[in-house]
C-alpha positions in Angstrom: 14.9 -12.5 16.3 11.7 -13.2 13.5 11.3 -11.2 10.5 8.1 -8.5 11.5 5.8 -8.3 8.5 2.9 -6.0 8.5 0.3 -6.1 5.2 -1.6 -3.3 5.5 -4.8 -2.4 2.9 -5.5 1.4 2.5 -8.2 2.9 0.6 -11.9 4.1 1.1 -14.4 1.4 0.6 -17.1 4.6 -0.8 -14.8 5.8 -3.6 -14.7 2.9 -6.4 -11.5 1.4 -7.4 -10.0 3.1 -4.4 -11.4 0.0 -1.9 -8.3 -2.2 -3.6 -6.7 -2.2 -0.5 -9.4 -3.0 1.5 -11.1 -5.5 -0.6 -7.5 -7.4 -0.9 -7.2 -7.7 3.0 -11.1 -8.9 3.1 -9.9 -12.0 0.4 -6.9 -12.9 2.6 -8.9 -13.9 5.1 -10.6 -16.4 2.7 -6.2 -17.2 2.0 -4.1 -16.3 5.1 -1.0 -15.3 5.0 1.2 -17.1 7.3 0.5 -16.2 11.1 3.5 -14.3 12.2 2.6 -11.4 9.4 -0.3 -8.9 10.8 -3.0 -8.3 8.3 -4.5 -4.9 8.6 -7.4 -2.9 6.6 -6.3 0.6 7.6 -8.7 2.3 5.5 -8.6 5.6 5.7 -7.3 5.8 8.7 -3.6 7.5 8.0 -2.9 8.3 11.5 -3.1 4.4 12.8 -1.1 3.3 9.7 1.4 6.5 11.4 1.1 4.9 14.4 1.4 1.1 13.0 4.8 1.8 11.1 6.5 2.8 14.2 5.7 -0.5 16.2 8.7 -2.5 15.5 8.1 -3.9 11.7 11.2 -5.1 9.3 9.1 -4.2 6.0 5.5 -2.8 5.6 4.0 -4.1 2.5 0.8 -1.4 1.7 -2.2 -2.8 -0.5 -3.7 0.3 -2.5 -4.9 1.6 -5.7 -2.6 3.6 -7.2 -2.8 5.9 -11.1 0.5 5.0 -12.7 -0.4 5.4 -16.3 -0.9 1.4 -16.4 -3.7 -1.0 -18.2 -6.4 -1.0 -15.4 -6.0 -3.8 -13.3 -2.5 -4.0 -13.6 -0.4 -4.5 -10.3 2.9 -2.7 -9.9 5.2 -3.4 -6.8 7.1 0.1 -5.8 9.3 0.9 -3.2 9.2 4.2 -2.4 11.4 6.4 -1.3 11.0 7.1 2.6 10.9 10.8 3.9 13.6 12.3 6.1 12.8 12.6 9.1 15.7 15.3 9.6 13.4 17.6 7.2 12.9 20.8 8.5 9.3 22.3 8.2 5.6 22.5 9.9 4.4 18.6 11.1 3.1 16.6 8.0 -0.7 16.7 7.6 -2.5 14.1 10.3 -6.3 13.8 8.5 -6.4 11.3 5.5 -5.1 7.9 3.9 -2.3 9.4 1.1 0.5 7.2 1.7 3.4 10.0 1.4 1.5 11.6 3.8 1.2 8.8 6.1 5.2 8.3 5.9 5.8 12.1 6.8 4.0 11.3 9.5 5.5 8.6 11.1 8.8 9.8 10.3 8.0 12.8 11.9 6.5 10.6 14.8 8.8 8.3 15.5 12.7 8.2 16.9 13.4 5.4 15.6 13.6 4.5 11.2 11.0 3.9 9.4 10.4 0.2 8.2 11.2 -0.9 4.6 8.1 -0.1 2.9 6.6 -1.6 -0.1 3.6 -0.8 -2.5 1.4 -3.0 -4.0 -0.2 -1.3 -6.6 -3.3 -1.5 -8.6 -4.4 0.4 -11.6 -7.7 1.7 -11.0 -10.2 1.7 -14.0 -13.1 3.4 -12.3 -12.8 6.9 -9.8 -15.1 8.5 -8.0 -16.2 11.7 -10.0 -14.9 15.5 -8.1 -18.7 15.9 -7.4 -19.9 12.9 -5.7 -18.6 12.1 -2.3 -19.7 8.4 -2.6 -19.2 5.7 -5.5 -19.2 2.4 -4.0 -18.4 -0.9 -5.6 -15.2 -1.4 -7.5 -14.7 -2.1 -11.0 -15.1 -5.8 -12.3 -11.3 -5.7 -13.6 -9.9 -4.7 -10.6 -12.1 -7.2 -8.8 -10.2 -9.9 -10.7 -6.8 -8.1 -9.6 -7.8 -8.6 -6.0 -7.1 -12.4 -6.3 -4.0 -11.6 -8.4 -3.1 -9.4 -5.3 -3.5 -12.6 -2.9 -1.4 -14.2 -4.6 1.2 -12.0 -5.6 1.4 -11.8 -1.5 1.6 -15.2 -1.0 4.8 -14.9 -3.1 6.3 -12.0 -1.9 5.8 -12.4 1.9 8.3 -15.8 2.1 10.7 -14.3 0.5 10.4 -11.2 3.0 9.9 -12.8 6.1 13.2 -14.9 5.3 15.0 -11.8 3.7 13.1 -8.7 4.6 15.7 -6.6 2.3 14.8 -9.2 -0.9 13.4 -7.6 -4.1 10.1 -9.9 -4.0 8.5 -10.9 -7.1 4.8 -10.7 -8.2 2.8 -13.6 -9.3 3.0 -12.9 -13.0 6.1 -11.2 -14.6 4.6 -8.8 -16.9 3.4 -7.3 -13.8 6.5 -5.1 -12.7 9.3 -8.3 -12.6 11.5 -5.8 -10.6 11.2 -3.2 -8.0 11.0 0.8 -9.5 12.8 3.2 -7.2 9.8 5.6 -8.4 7.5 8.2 -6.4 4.6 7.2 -3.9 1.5 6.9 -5.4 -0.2 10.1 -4.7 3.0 12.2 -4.3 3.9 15.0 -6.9 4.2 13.8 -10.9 2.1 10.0 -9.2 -1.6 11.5 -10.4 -3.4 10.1 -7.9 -5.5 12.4 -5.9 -4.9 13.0 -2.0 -8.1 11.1 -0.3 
């Protein structure tokens, strides 16, 4: 049976450096990836991603913008740890596009386990200020990491469609040369913001 590779971009397009994701999946289809991976711009919309992660996929490979504490611009690969779906407690929240959120979900969801999922992440530079609702446009440095995200996928997704549990590496290696076993971007001690 063939390797089932889903790329998915998350990220609203009105809030800055947070339209990584998106603008990533827009430039690949300038560069596709090879056609037996799907090639999704989620969004914002968490519960389709939910939904998505419980269709069948061997590794999910999600395209965001993440704070890490990084040079803006600078792409990190992480692989978070995925929630138990054992966990006792009220059903994870259904509204919005934070990724820990999204995996609660569809672990809660779902019977069956979660897919191997992978972060691509990108140092924002510029963030919507708490008082505005909408600042579209992303910054010009991570508008040069969107090619660098193409491809550091044209890398990785090879190596994961012939070994979906391979550490894959990024285009450059000062840019995270191995996976970090670290928190979800937008998870407790990550920084980011819940969108």
């Amino acid at each position: 049976m063939s390797t089932r590779l889903l790329v998915a971009g998350v990220g609203n397009i009105f809030l800055a450096d947070d339209a990584f994701g998106p603008e990533v999946i827009r430039a690949l289809e300038r560069h596709p990836l090879p056609p037996e991976v799907t090639v999704r711009d989620f969004g914002i919309r968490g519960m389709d991603l939910a939904y998505a992660l419980l269709d069948g996929y061997d590794t999910a490979v999600l395209v965001d913008a993440a704070v890490r504490g990084h040079e803006p611009g600078t792409l990190s690969l992480i692989e978070p740890d995925l929630p138990d779906r054992s966990a006792s407690g009220a059903p994870p929240e259904a509204h919005g596009m934070d990724p820990a959120r999204v995996l609660a979900l569809a672990a809660h969801l779902g019977d069956e386990p979660l897919p191997r999922v992978l972060v691509l992440a990108c140092e924002p530079e510029l963030r919507a200020p708490a008082d505005e609702d909408i600042a579209p446009g992303i910054s010009a440095t991570v508008g040069e990491a969107v090619g660098r995200a193409v491809a550091a996928l044209h890398t990785m997704v090879p190596v994961l469609l012939a070994d979906p549990a391979a550490t894959p590496p990024l285009s450059r290696p000062d840019e995270s040369p191995a996976l970090s076993s670290a928190v979800l971007p937008g998870t407790a001690g990550a920084g980011a913001e819940d969108r």
